[in-house]
Structures are given as C-alpha cells and as structure tokens.
C-alpha positions as CSV (number, residue, x, y, z in Angstrom):
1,X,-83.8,-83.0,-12.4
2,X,-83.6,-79.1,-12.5
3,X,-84.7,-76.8,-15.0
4,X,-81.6,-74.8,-16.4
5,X,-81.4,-71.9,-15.6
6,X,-82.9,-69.2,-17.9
7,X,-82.0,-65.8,-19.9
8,X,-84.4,-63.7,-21.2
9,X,-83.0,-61.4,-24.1
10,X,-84.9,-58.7,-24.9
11,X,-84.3,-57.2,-28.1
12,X,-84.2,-52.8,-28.1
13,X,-83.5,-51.7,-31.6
14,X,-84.7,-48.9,-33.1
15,X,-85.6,-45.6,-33.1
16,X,-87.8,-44.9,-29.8
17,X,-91.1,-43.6,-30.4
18,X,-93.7,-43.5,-32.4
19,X,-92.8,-43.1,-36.1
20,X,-95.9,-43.7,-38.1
21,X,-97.6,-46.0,-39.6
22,X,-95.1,-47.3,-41.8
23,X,-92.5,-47.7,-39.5
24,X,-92.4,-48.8,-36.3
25,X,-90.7,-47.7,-33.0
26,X,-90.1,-48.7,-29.3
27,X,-92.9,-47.9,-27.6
28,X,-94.1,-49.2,-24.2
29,X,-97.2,-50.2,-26.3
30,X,-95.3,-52.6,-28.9
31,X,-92.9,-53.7,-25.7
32,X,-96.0,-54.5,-23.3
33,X,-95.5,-57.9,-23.9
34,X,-92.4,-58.5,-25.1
35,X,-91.2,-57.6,-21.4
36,X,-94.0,-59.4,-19.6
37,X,-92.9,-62.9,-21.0
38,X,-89.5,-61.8,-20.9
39,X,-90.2,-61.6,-16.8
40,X,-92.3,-64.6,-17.0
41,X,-89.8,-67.9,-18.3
42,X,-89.3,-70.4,-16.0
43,X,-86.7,-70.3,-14.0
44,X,-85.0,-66.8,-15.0
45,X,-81.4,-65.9,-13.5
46,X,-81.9,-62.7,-15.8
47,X,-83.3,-60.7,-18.4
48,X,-80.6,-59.0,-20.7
49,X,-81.5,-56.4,-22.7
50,X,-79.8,-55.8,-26.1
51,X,-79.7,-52.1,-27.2
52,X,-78.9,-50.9,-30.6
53,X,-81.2,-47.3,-30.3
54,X,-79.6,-43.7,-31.2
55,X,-82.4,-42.4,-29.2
56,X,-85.8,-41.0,-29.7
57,X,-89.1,-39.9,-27.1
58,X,-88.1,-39.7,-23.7
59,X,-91.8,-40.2,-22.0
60,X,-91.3,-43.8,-24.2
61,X,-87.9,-44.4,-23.0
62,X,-89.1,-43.0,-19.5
63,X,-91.9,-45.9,-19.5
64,X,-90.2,-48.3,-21.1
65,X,-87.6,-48.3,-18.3
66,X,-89.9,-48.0,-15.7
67,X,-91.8,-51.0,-16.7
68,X,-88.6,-52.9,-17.0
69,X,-87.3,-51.7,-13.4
70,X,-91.0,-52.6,-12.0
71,X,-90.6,-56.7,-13.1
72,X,-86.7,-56.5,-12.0
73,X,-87.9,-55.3,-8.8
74,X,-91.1,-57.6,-8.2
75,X,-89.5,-60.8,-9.5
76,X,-85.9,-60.0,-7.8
77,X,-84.3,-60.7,-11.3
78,X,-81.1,-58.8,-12.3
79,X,-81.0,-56.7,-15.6
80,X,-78.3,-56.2,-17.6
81,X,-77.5,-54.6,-20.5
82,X,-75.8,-54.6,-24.1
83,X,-74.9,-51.9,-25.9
84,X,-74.6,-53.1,-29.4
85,X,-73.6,-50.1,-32.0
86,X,-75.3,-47.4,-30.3
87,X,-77.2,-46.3,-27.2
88,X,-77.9,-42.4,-27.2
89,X,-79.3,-40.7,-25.3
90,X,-83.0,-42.9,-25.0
91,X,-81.2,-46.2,-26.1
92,X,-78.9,-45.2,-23.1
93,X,-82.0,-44.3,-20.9
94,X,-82.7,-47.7,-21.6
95,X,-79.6,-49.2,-20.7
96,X,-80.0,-47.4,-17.4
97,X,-83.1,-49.8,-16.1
98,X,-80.1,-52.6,-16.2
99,X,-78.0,-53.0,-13.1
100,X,-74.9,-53.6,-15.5
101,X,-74.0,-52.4,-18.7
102,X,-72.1,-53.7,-21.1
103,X,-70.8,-51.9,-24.3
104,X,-67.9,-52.7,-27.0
105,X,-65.0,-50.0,-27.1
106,X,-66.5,-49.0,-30.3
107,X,-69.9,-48.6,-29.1
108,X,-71.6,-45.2,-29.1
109,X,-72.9,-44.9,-25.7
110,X,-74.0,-41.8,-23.9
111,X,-75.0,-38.5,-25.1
112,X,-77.2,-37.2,-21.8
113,X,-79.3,-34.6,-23.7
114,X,-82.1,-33.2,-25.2
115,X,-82.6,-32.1,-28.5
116,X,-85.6,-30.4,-30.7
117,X,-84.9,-29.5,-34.4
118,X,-86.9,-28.1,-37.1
119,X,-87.0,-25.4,-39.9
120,X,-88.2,-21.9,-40.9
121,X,-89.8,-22.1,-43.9
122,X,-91.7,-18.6,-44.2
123,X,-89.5,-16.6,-46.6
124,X,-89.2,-20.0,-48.9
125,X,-93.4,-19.4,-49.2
126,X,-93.0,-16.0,-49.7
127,X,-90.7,-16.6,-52.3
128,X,-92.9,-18.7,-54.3
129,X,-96.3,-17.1,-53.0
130,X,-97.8,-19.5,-50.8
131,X,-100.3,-18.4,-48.5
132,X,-100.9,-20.7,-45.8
133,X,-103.8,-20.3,-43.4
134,X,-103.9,-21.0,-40.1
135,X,-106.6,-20.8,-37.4
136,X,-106.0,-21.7,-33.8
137,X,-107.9,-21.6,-30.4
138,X,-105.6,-21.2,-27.8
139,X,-102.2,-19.9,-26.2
140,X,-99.1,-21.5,-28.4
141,X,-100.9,-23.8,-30.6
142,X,-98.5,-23.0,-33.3
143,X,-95.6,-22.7,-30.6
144,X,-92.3,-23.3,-33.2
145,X,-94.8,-23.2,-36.0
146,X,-91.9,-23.7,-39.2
147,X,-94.2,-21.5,-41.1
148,X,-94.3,-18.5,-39.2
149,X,-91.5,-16.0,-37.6
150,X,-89.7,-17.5,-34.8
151,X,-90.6,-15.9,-31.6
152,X,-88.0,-15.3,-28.6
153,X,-91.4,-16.7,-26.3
154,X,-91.4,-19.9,-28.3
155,X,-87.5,-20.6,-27.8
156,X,-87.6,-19.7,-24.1
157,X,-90.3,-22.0,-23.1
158,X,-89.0,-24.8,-25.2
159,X,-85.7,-24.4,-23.9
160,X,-87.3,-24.7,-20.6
161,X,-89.0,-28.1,-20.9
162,X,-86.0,-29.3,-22.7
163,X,-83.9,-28.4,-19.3
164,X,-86.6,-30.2,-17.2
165,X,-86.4,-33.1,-19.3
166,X,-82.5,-32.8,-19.3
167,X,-82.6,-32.4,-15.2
168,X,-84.7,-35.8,-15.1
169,X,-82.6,-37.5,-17.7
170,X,-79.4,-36.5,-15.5
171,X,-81.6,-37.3,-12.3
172,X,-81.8,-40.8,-13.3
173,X,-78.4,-41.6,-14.4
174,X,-76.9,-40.4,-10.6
175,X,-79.8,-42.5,-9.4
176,X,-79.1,-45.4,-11.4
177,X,-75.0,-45.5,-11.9
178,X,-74.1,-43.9,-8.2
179,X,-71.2,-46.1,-7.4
C-alpha cells in the first residue's frame, strides 16, 4: 500500500535577522535545517510555508528564499505560502519563494520597501556634558554615527544602497508574481 502523501509546514515567525543573544530571529543559519528535512519527508506533494514576519534583514530574507527556491527546484516540489497576521516587507520576500500565496483579507501583506531608522543624540550629550570619544581608521566608519552631526554624504550614500536594495526587492517580486 502507498505512503500518503506528504506536507511539509514550515513555520516563518518572527522578526528576520539576527537580534541578539536573547532573542532569536530567522536566519538562514537557525532555518538550515528546518528547510532541509522540510525537503526531505517521504513522499512530499509540498512544502507550505507559514508566515507571520513584519519584516527584518533583507540579505536573510534574500537567503532564506533562495535556499527555499533551490530545494523547490531540485526536488520539483511546489511551495506555497500562508500569510498568517502579517508578511512585510521580508515576511513577504518570503512568501515570494512560494509559487502561491495565500493571505486572510485581514492579513497585512506587502509593503515593498526599505527602511533605516535611528536617532541624533549629540545636543542631548551636550546638554548633560557627555564627551564621547571616538577613534576610527577608515572612510565612513561612523557613517549615521547617532552621536555626531548628520552629514548630507552619509544620507546620500545610504539612500543609495537602500534604492539598490529596493530595485532587487521590486526585481524579485516581477520575477516571481509575473502573471
């Protein structure tokens, strides 16, 4: 008699990244080999991925779906996807090594984008007299430094790797949603 047939559900929540050492993220490290014997049970139909992620690094949601896409692809397995409560941004970049996705109407899905954030603290140190010392070697090795004066440089180049990382998010949603 046949083996039933077999659906792998691999679990996406969190955060994507690395967040420290007293929490942790999705990272193609800690997924490794949750997605190998996801691609591994006997007799797999598919592999159904179930996202609840607002988001987070997108070289880790970049390799995460590529390893993903690379087992699809070499065991001929579709993928699909789940959007539970959210998939932003990197929980969607996620969703986007699926063939289909699947989302409630009251699921946050989406948001194509790339976003850095921070904060000037200099005039709260001069307030207070804080000195802080700083020694570097090297071009912009305090590049968005929240301690110093923020320089029109610094904001131009960021802005500049955030639009190439905004061109290869957009790249791979025409790639993988044409249709």
């Amino acid at each position: 008699r046949p083996a039933p047939p077999t659906v792998a559900i691999l679990p996406l929540n969190g955060a994507i990244g690395s967040l420290g050492p007293a929490r942790r993220g999705l990272t193609i490290a800690a997924l490794a080999d949750p997605i190998e014997r996801a691609f591994k049970l006997r007799n797999l139909k598919a592999v159904a991925l179930a996202i609840n992620s607002p988001g987070g690094s997108p070289v880790q949601s970049s390799l995460i779906h590529r390893r993903i896409r690379a087992l699809a692809a070499e065991k001929a397995v579709p993928v699909i996807a789940f959007a539970e409560d959210v998939a932003a941004s990197g929980g969607y970049w996620l969703a986007l090594a699926a063939d289909e996705i699947f989302a409630d109407e009251n699921s946050i899905v989406g948001s194509i984008g790339v976003i850095y954030s921070g904060f000037g603290l200099k005039n709260l140190m001069e307030r207070y007299g804080i000195e802080r010392r700083l020694h570097t070697s090297g071009e912009r090795k305090s590049m968005l430094d929240p301690f110093l004066d923020e320089k029109p440089d610094d904001v131009e180049r960021l802005k500049a790797l955030q639009a190439d990382i905004h061109e290869s998010f957009q790249s791979l949603v025409r790639e993988r949603r044409r249709g």
